[in-house]
C-alpha positions as CSV (number, residue, x, y, z in Angstrom):
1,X,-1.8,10.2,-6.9
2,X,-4.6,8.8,-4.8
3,X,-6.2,8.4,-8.8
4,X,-3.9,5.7,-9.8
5,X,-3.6,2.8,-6.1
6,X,-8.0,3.6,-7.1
7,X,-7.6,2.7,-10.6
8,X,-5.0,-0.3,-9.8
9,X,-7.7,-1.5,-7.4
10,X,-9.7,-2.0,-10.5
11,X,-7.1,-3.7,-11.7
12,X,-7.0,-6.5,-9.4
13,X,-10.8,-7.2,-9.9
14,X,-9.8,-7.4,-14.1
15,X,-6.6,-9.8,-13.6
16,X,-9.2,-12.3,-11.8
17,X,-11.7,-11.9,-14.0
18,X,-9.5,-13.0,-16.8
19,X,-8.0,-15.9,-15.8
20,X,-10.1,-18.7,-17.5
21,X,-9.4,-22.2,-18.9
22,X,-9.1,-21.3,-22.5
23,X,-5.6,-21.0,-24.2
24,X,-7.1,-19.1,-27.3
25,X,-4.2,-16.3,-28.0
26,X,-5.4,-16.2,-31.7
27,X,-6.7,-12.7,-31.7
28,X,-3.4,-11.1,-30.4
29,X,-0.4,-10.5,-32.7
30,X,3.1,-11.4,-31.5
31,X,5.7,-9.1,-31.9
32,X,9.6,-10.6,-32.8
33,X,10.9,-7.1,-30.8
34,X,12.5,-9.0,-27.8
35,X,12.8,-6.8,-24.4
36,X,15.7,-7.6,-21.9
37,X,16.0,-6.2,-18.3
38,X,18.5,-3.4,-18.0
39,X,21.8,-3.7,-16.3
40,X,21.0,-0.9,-14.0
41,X,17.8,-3.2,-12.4
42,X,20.0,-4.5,-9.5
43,X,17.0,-4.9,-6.9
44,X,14.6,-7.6,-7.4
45,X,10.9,-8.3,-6.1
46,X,9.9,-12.6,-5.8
47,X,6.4,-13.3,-6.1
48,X,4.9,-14.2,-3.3
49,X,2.7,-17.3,-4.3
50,X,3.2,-17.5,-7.9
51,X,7.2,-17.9,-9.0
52,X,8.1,-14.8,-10.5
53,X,10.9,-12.0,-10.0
54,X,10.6,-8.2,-11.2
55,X,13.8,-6.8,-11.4
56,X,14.2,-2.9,-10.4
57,X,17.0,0.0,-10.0
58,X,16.3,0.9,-6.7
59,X,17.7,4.3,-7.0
60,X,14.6,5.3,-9.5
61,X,11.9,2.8,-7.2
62,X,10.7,2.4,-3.5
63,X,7.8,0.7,-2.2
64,X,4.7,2.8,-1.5
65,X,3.1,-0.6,-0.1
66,X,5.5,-3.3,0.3
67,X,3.6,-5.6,2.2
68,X,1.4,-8.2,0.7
69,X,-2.4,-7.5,0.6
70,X,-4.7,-9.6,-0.5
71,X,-6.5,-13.2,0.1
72,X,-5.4,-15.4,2.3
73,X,-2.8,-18.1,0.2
74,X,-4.7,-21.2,2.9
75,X,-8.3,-20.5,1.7
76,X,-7.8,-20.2,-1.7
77,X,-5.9,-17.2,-2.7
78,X,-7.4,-15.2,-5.3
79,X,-4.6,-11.8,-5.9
80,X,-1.9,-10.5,-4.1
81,X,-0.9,-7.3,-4.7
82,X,1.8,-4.8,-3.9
83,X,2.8,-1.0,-5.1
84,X,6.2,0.3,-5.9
85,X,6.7,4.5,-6.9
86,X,8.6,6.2,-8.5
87,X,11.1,8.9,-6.8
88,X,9.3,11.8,-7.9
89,X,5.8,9.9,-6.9
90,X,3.9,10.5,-9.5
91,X,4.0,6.7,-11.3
92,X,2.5,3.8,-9.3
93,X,3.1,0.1,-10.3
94,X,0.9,-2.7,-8.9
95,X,2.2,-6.4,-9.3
96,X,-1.4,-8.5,-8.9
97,X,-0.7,-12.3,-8.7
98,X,-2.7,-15.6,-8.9
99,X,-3.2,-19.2,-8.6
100,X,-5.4,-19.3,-11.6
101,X,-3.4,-19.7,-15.4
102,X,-5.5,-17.6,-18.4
103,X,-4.4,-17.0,-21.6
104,X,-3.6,-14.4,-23.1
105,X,-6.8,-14.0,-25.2
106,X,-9.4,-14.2,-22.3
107,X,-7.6,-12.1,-20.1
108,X,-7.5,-9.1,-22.7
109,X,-11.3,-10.1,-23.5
110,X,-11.9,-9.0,-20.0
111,X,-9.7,-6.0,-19.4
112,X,-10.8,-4.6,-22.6
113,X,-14.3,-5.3,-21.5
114,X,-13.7,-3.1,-18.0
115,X,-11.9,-0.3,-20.3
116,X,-14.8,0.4,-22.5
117,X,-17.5,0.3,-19.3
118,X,-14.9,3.3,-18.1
119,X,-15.0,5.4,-21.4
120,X,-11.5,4.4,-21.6
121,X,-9.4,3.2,-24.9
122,X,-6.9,0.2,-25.6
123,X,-4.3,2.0,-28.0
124,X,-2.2,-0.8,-28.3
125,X,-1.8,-4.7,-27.5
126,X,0.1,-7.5,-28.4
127,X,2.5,-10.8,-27.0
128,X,5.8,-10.1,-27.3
129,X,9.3,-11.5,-26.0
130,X,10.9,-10.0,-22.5
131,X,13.6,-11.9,-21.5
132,X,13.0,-14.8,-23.6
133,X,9.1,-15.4,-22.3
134,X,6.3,-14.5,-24.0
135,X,4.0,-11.6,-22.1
136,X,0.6,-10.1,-23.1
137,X,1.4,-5.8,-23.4
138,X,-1.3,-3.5,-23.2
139,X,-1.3,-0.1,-23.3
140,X,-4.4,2.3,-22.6
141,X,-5.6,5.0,-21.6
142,X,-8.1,6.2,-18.9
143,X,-10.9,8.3,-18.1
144,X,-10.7,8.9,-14.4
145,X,-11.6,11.8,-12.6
146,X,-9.6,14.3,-12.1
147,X,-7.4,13.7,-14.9
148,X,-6.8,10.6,-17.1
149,X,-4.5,8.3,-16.5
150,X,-2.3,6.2,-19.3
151,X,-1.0,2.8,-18.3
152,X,1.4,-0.1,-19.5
153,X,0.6,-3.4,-18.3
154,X,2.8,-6.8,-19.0
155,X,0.8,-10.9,-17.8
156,X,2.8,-13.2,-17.8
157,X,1.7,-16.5,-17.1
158,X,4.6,-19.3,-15.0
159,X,3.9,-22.8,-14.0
160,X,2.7,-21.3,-10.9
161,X,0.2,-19.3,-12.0
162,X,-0.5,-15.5,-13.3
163,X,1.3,-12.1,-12.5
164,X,0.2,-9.0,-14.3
165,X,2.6,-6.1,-13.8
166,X,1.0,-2.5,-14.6
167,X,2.3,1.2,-14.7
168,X,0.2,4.4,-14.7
169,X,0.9,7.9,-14.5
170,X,-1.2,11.0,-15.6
171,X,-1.6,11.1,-19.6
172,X,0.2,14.1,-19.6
173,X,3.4,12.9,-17.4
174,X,3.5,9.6,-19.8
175,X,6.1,10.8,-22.2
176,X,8.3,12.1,-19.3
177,X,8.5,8.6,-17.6
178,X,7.6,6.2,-20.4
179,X,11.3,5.1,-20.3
180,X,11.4,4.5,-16.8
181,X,8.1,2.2,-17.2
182,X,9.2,0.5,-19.3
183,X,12.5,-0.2,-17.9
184,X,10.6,-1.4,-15.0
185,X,8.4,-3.8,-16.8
186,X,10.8,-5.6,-18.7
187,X,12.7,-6.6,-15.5
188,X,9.8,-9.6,-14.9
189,X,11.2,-12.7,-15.4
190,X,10.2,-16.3,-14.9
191,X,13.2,-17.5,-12.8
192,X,12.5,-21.0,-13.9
193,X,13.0,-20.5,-17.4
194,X,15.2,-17.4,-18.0
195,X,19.1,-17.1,-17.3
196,X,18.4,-13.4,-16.1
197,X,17.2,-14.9,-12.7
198,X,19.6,-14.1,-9.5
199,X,21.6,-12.0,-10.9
């Protein structure tokens, strides 16, 4: 699975490259579906420099790289990241966080603009409601060698800054474990605005 940590490297580069000043969402419909955490995601992961919580059943999830990586937070940090698998190993998650706010509209400007350079396709996107805050979804698929990849990916922004949250597997494996993604992603929660927090 050495294919996905190299596409969620990419991924890093795309979540700071879309963090701008503007708070244009216009071009993204919002969805009125609203997404709570399941009762079975006991475990939780804080962010690190930016105040969020992902909530996880740790019978289905284990870290493949727990610690954090990334800039140091004293000169300016830039991303964090860290990797959780699934117990099979054939899904990776990467939670990427930063200082810098975006909205939602410049930051799928920019990840749509990496997708396209990679022959890859957006097959869905849109805000909608998980656990009463509003995150950007996007869903795509992509052209990686030796087989493509199809990923979920949920930003949410917090006072503190940006987290973006994404899943991949191999497009084939996506229906097998598109529950369990999903499951995963709407565990993230804004612990200063969202009763779900501590738990």
């Amino acid at each position: 699975m050495s294919k996905i940590l190299y596409v969620a490297s990419f991924f890093i580069l795309v979540f700071i490259a879309g963090c701008p000043d503007s708070n244009s969402n216009s071009s993204i419909e919002k969805s009125n579906i609203r997404y709570e955490k399941p009762e079975t995601s006991k475990e939780v992961i804080e962010g690190y420099a930016v105040e969020y919580e992902l909530w996880y059943n740790g019978k289905e999830w284990d870290f493949y790289r727990k610690e954090v990586s990334g800039d140091n937070a004293e000169t300016k940090l830039k991303t964090i990241s860290r990797v959780l698998t699934n117990d099979s190993n054939d899904v990776f998650v990467s939670m990427e966080e930063t200082w810098e706010k975006m909205s939602f509209g410049e930051s799928f400007k920019h990840y749509a603009k990496w997708i396209r350079s990679n022959k890859g396709q957006i097959l869905d996107k849109h805000i909608r409601i998980v656990n009463g805050n509003d995150v950007l979804f996007i869903k795509s698929n992509l052209k990686v060698e030796p087989e493509p990849l199809t990923s979920v990916m949920y930003v949410l922004t917090t006072k503190s800054g940006g987290v973006s949250v994404t899943a991949a597997t191999s497009e084939h494996l996506f229906e097998r474990h598109e529950k369990g993604m999903f499951d995963l992603l709407n565990g993230l929660v804004d612990p200063n605005t969202n009763a779900h927090s501590k738990e």
